[in-house]
C-alpha positions in Angstrom: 64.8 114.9 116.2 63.8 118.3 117.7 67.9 118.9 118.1 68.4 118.1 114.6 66.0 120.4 113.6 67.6 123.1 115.5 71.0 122.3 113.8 69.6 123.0 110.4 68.3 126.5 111.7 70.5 130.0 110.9 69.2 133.7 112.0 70.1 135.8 109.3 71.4 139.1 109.9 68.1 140.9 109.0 66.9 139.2 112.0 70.0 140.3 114.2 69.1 144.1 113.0 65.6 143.9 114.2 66.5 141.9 117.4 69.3 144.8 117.9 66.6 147.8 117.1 64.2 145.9 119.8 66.8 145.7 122.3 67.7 149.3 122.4 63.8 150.4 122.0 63.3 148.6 125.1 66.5 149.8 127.0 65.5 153.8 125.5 62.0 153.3 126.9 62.8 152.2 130.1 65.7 154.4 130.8 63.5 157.2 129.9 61.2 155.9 132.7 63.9 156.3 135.2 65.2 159.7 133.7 62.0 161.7 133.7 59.1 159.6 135.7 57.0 162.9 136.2 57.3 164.9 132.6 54.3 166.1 131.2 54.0 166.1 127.0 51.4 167.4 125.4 48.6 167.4 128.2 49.5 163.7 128.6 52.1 162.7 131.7 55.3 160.8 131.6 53.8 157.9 133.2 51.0 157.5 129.8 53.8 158.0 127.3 56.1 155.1 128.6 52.8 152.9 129.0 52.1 153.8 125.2 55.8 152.7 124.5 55.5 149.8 126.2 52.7 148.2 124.5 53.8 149.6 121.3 57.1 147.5 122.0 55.3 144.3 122.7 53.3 144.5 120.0 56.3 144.9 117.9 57.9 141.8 120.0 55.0 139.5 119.5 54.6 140.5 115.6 58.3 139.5 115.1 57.8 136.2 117.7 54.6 135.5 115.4 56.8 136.1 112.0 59.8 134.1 113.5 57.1 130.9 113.9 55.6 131.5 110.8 59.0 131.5 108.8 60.0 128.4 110.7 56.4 126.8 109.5 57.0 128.2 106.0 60.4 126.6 105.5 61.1 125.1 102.0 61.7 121.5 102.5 64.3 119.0 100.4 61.2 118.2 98.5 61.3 121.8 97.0 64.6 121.8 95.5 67.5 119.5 94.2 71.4 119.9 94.4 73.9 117.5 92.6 77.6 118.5 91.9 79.2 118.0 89.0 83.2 116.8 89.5 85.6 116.1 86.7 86.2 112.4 86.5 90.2 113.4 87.6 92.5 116.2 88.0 95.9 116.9 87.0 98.3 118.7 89.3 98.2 123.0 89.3 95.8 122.8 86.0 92.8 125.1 87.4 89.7 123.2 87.0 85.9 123.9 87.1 83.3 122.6 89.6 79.3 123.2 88.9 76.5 122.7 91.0 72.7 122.7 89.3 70.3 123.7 91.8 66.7 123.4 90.6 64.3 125.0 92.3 60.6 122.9 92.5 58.8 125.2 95.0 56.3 128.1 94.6 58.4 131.1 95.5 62.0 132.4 94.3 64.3 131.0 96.3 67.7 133.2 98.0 70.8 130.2 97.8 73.8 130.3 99.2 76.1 127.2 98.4 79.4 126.3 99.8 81.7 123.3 99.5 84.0 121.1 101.3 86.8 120.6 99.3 90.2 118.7 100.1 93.1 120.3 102.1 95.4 119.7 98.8 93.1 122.1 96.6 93.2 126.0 96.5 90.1 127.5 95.5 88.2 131.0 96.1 85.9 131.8 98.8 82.3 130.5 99.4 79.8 130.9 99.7 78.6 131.5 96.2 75.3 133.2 95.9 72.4 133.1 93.2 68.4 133.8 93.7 66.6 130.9 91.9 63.4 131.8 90.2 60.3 129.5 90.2 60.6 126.4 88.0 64.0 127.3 86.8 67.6 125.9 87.5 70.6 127.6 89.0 74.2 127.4 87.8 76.9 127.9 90.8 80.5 127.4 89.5 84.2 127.6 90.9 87.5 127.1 90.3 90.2 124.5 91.6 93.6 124.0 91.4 95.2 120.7 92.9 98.3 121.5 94.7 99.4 117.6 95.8 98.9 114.8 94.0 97.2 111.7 95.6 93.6 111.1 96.6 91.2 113.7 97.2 88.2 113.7 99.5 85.3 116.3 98.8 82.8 116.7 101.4 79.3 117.1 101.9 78.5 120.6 100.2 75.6 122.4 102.3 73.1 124.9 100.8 71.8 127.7 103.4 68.0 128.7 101.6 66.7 132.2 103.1 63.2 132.2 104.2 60.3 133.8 102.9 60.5 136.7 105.3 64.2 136.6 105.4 64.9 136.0 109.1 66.2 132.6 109.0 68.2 130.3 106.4 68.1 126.8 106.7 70.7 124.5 106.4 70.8 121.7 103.8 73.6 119.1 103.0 74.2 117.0 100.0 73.6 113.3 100.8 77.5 111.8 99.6 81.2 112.6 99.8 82.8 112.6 96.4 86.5 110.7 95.7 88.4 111.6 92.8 92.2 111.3 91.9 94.6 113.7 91.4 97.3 112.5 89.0 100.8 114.3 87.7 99.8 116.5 85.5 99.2 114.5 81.8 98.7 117.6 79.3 100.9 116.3 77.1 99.5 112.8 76.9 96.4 114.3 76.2 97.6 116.3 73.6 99.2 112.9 72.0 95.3 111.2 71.8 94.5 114.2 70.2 97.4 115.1 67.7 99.0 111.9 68.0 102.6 111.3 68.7 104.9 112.2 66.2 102.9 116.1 66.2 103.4 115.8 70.2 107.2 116.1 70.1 107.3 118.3 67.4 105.5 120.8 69.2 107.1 119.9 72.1 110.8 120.6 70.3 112.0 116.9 71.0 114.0 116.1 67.8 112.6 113.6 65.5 116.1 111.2 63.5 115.0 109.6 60.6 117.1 106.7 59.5 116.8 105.0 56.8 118.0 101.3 57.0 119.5 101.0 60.1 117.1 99.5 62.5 117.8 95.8 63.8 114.4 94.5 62.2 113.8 93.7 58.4 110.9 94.7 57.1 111.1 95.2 53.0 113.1 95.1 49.8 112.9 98.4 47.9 114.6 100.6 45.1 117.6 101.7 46.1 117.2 105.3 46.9 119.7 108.3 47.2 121.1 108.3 51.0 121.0 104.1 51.3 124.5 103.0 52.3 126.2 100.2 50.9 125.1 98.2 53.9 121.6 98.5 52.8 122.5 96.6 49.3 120.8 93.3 49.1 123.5 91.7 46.6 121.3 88.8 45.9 118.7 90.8 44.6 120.4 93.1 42.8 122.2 90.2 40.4 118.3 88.6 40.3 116.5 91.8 38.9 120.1 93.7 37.6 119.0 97.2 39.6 120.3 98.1 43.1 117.7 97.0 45.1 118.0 97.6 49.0 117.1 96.4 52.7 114.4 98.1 54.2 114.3 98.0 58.0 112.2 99.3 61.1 111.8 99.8 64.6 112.2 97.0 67.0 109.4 96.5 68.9 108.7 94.2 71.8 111.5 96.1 74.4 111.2 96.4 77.9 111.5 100.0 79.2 111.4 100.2 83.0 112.0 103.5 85.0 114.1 103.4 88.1 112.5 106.3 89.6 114.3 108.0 93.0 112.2 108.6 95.9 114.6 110.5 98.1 114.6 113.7 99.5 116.4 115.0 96.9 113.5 114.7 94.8 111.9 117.4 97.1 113.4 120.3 96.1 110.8 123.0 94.6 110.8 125.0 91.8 108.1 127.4 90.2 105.3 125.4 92.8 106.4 122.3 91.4 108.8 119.3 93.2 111.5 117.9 90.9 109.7 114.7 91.7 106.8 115.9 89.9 109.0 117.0 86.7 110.3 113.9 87.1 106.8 111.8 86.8 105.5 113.7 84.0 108.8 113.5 81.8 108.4 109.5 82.9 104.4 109.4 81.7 105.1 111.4 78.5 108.2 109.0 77.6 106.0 106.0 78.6 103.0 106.7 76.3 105.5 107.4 74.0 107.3 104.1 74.1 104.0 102.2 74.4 102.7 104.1 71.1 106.1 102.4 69.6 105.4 99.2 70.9 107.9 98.5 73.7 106.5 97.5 77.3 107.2 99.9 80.1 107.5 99.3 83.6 108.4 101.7 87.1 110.0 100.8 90.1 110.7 103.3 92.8 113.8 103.2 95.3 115.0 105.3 98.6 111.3 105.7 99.9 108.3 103.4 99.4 108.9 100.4 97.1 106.9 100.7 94.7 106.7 98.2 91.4 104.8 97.3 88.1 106.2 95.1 85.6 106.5 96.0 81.7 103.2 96.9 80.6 102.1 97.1 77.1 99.9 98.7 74.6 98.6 102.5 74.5 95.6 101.9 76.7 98.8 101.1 79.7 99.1 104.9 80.2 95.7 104.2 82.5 97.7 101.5 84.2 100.7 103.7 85.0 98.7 106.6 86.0 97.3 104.6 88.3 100.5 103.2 89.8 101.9 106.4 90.0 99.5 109.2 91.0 99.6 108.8 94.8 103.2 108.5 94.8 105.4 110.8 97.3 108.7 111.2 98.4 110.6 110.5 101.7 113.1 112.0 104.1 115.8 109.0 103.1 119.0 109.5 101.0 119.3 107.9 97.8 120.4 104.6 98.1 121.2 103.6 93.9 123.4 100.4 94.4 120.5 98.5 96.7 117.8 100.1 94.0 120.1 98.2 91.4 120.3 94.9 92.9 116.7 95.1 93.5 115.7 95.5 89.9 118.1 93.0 88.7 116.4 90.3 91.3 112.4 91.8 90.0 113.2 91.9 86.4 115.8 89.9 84.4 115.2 91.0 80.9 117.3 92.9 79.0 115.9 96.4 79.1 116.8 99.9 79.1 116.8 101.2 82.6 116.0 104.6 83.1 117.3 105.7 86.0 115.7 109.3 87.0 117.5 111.2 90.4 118.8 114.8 91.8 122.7 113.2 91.7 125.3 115.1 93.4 129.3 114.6 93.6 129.3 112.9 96.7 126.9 110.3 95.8 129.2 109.5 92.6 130.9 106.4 93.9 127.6 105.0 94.7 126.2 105.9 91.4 128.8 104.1 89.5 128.9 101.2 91.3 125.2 101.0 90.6 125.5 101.4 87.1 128.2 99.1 86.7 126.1 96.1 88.1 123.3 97.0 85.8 125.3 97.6 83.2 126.2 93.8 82.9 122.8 92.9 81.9 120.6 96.3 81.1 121.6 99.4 78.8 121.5 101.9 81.8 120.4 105.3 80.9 120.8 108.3 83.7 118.5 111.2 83.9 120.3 113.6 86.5 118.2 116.8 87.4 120.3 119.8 87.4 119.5 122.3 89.9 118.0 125.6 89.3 120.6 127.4 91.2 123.3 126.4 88.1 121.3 128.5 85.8 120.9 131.8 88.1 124.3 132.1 89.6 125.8 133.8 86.7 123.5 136.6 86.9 123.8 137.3 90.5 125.4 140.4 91.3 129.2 140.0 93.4 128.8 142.9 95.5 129.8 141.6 98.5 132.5 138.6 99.7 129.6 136.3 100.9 128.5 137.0 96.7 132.0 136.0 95.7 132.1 132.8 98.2 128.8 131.9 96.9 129.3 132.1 93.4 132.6 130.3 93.9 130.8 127.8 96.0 128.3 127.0 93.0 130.8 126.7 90.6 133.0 124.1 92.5 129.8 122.0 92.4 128.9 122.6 88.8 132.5 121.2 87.8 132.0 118.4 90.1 128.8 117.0 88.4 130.1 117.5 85.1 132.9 115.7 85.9 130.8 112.7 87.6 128.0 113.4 84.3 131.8 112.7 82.1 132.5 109.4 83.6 129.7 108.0 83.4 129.3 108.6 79.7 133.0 107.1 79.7 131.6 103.9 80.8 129.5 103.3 78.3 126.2 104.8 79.7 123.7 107.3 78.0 123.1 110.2 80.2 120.3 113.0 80.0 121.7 116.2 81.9 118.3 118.2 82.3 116.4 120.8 84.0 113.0 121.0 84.9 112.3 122.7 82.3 113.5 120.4 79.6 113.3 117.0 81.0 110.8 115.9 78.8 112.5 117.2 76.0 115.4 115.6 76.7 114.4 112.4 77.8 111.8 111.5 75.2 114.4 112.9 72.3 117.5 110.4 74.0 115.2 107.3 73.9 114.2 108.4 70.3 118.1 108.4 69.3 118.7 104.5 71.5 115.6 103.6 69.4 116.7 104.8 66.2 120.4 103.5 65.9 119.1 100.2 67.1 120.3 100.0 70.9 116.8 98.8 72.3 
């Protein structure tokens, strides 16, 4: 008990001046005892003067002793104040974020507070502590800012509060009672935008381009007036000769399809750009094109490959997005190679459904015969769609100045492999599969605007 009290104790630093002012008043005095033991000042002798020092030193040593005992005995207590923190329910990944503490102060004297808190290794924030004198009978606001830098679960410690003392020599240490756990998921602006706006005004703002058709989908869903822009197709004969005026098929949407992600895991996926992994770009292209699906009534389902298997079967409905943020917000990737034929047979033995798989990777040439193997063997019972990252360095190579040969072989170097992945990118649209060629930039864009046009011409 007696060391726990001791733990909670802190000299300030107006203590260590005073402490440090005693010290060298009692080393001057006694050094001047030494110096000059037979002086005479004033009518009085050396030895009278250092004798007057001395007990004016310990009186100064037992008033401070005294005041150190009292400030102990005076301590506010945890019954004369109250802490809680205030955490969002979840964060998203680099969105800065506020975190409050109320302090309310129940004792009889303004209280000096500083408050710092343990926060997770995967957060940046600024330094603590944060400071604020709390008047009597009022409550104190200490805020600060966060930004999640990893995804996954986050830990926040017990925060402690250091309270000065009345005479300011000591603080004493308080901490809060619990550790807080929240989640940190990919980051879902977008989606949030889409409860808010609602789809449609999403991808409009977003710049993902919007078909209309107008009687082309696979499902019937009216007879109308013919209209200007129907195509012959669209004539319901019958009709026509029953009320003599073109009268026309009406059709919509399919709903009901399965949409699962074939998402790769590999290191690959680790490459950075602008404090982001393409991994991450990838996830919140995949979360934005889920809700997106679900909000058009298709099921959605993610299985990862080359790292931790990881799967969820075809979910449905809009209030899924929870269920996929879930699934996916701890996910990481590994140190293997992408490994797209075994991730193929796997899906085929997990899910046997028609569907359109979307298969999300960093491809390069040399992985192209594995690739279209792959495809091929979903191909026989999925529509295969492949989302290939392009790498940042194909969009900065034509401004880099050739100033030197190892310029020259560089650029040269960069090029080679920029023909190579349009060539692999060419054959597998010759086979029959939709490809998204994105950066990470646009891969939301582009992935939400190609399942738009499968959707719209009636492939899923």
């Amino acid at each position: 008990m007696i060391v726990s009290f001791f733990t909670t104790l802190r000299p300030t630093k107006r203590l260590f001046s005073v402490l440090v002012m005693l010290a060298v008043a009692g080393f001057v005095i006694g050094l001047a005892r030494i110096i000059w033991p037979d002086v005479t000042v004033v009518g009085m002798n050396s030895s009278a003067w250092w004798n007057a020092a001395e007990n004016i030193w310990w009186t100064v040593a037992i008033s401070l002793l005294i005041s150190l005992i009292y400030d102990v005995l005076t301590r506010p207590t945890k019954e004369d104040f109250a802490v809680e923190r205030s955490l969002p329910k979840s964060f998203a990944l680099n969105r800065q974020q506020m975190i409050s503490f109320s302090f309310e102060n129940k004792s009889q004297r303004p209280l000096d507070v500083s408050l710092s808190d343990v926060i997770p290794s995967q957060f940046e924030s600024v330094a603590f502590p944060l400071e604020q004198k709390v008047e009597v009978a009022t409550q104190g606001i200490f805020k600060y800012s966060i930004l999640p830098k990893q995804r996954g679960l986050a830990v926040f410690g017990q925060a402690y509060v250091l309270i000065r003392s009345s005479l300011g020599l000591w603080q004493f240490i308080y901490r809060l009672a619990k550790e807080d756990e929240r989640k940190v998921y990919p980051d879902f602006s977008a989606i949030s935008s889409s409860f808010v706006f609602g789809v449609e005004q999403t991808m409009k703002n977003m710049g993902a381009h919007i078909a209309k058709r107008k009687g082309d989908g696979m499902e019937f869903n009216q007879l109308r007036d013919f209209r200007a822009g129907d195509t012959l197709k669209q004539i319901d004969w019958k009709a026509t000769a029953r009320l003599g005026s073109p009268i026309s098929r009406e059709y919509q949407e399919e709903k009901d399809q399965n949409i699962v992600f074939l998402l790769d895991c590999s290191r690959r996926m680790r490459a950075v750009e602008q404090n982001l992994s393409y991994f991450d770009y990838a996830l919140n292209a995949l979360l934005l094109s889920s809700y997106i699906a679900l909000d058009k009534g298709d099921a959605v389902g993610v299985m990862t490959f080359s790292g931790e298997p990881s799967w969820l079967p075809p979910v449905k409905g809009k209030a899924s997005i929870n269920q996929l943020l879930n699934h996916l917000y701890d996910l990481s990737t590994s140190t293997e190679s992408s490994d797209y034929v075994q991730a193929a047979e796997a899906i085929l033995v997990k899910h046997r459904k028609r569907s359109l798989i979307i298969l999300i990777t960093n491809v390069r040439d040399e992985d192209s015969d594995d690739l279209y193997r792959a495809v091929d063997v979903l191909s026989k019972q999925h529509l295969v769609m492949v989302v290939a990252l392009q790498e940042g360095m194909l969009g900065q190579v034509n401004d880099l100045p050739m100033d030197t040969q190892d310029d020259v072989m560089y650029y040269a170097g960069v090029k080679h492999f920029e023909h190579a992945r349009k060539k692999m990118l060419a054959l597998l649209k010759a086979r029959g599969i939709s490809v998204v060629d994105a950066t990470h930039k646009n891969i939301h864009i582009k992935l939400v605007t190609e399942y738009l046009a499968l959707k719209q011409y009636g492939k899923i």
